[in-house]
C-alpha positions in Angstrom: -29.2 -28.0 -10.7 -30.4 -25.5 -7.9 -29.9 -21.6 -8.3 -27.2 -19.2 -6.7 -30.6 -17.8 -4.9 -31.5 -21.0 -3.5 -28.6 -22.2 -1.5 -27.3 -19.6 1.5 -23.4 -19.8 2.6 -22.5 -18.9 6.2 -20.4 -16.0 6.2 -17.7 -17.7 7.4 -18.0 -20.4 5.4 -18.1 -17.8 2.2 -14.6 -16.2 3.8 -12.6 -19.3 4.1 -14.1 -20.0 0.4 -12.8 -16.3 -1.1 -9.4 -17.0 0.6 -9.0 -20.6 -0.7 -9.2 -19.2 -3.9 -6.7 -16.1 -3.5 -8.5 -13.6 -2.4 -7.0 -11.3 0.6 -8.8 -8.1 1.4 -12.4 -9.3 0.8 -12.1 -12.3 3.0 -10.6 -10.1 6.1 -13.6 -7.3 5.8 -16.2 -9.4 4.3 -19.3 -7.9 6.6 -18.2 -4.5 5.7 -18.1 -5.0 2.1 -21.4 -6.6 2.2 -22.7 -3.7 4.1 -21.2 -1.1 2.1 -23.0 -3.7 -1.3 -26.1 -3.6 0.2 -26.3 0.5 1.5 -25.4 1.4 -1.6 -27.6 -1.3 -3.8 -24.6 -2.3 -6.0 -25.5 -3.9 -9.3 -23.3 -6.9 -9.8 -20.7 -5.4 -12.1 -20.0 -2.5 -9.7 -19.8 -5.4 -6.9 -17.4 -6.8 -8.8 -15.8 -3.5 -10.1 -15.6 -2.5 -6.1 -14.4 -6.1 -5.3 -11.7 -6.2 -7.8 -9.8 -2.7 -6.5 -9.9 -3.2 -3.2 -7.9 -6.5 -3.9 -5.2 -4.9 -6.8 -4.9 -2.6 -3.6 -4.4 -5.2 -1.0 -2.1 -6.8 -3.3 0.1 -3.3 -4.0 0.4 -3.0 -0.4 1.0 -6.5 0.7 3.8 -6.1 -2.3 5.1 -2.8 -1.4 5.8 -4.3 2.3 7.6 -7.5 1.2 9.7 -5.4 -1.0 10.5 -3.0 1.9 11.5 -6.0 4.4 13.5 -8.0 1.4 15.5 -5.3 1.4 16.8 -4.5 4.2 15.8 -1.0 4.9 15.3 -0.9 9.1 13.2 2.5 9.6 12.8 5.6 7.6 14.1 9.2 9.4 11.8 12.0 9.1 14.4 15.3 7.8 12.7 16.7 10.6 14.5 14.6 13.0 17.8 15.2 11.2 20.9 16.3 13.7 22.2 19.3 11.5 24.8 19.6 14.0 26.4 16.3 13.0 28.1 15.9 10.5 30.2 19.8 10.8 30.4 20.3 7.5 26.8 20.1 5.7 25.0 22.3 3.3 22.0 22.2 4.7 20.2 24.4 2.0 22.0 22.4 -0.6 19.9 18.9 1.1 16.6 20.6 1.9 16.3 21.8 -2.0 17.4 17.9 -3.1 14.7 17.1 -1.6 12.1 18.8 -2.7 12.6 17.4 -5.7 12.8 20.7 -8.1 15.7 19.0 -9.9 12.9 16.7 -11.2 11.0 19.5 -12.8 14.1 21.1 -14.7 15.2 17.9 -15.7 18.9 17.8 -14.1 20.0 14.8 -12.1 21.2 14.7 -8.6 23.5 12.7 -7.0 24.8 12.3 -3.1 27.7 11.1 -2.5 28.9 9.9 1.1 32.1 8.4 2.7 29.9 6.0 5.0 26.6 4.4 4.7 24.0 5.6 7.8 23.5 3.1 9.4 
């Protein structure tokens, strides 16, 4: 049986391997993280510690997104952007203190009710 030391895997060869077996970020910025292992002389359990959040993290963003397009939402509008003109009859100060979320704080709910869905 030969040692881990004695047989060397092509970099690319060791990327296709990590994603074979499930593995998204790692694969994608393998030099780097080798780099960043190597700088900073990593013992293996913080290699593996590193190596393991920055894949729960891949994997929260990769979820977040599919989440976002399952469901139907097209673009977010920034309130900055908002035409207060349109609709005539808003309370503007009534919105922006919704949304800064004090209600949260005081524990009261909030609710917005609309005639029509934006669209």
């Amino acid at each position: 049986m030969t040692s881990p030391a004695a047989t060397t895997t092509p970099r690319n060869d060791l990327a296709a391997q990590l994603s074979q077996i499930g593995l998204k970020a790692i694969p994608q910025n393998l030099d780097d993280f080798i780099a960043r292992a190597t700088k900073g002389r990593w013992s293996p359990g913080v290699l593996l510690e590193q190596l393991a959040q920055e894949e729960a993290h891949e994997r929260s963003r990769r979820s977040l997104e599919q989440r976002l397009r399952m469901s139907g939402i097209k673009r977010f509008k920034p309130m900055a952007d908002f035409d207060w003109s349109w609709p005539t009859k808003i309370e503007r100060s009534v919105i922006e203190r919704a949304l800064t979320l004090s209600c949260a704080a005081t524990a009261k709910q909030t609710s917005f009710a609309s005639t029509k869905w934006a669209t």
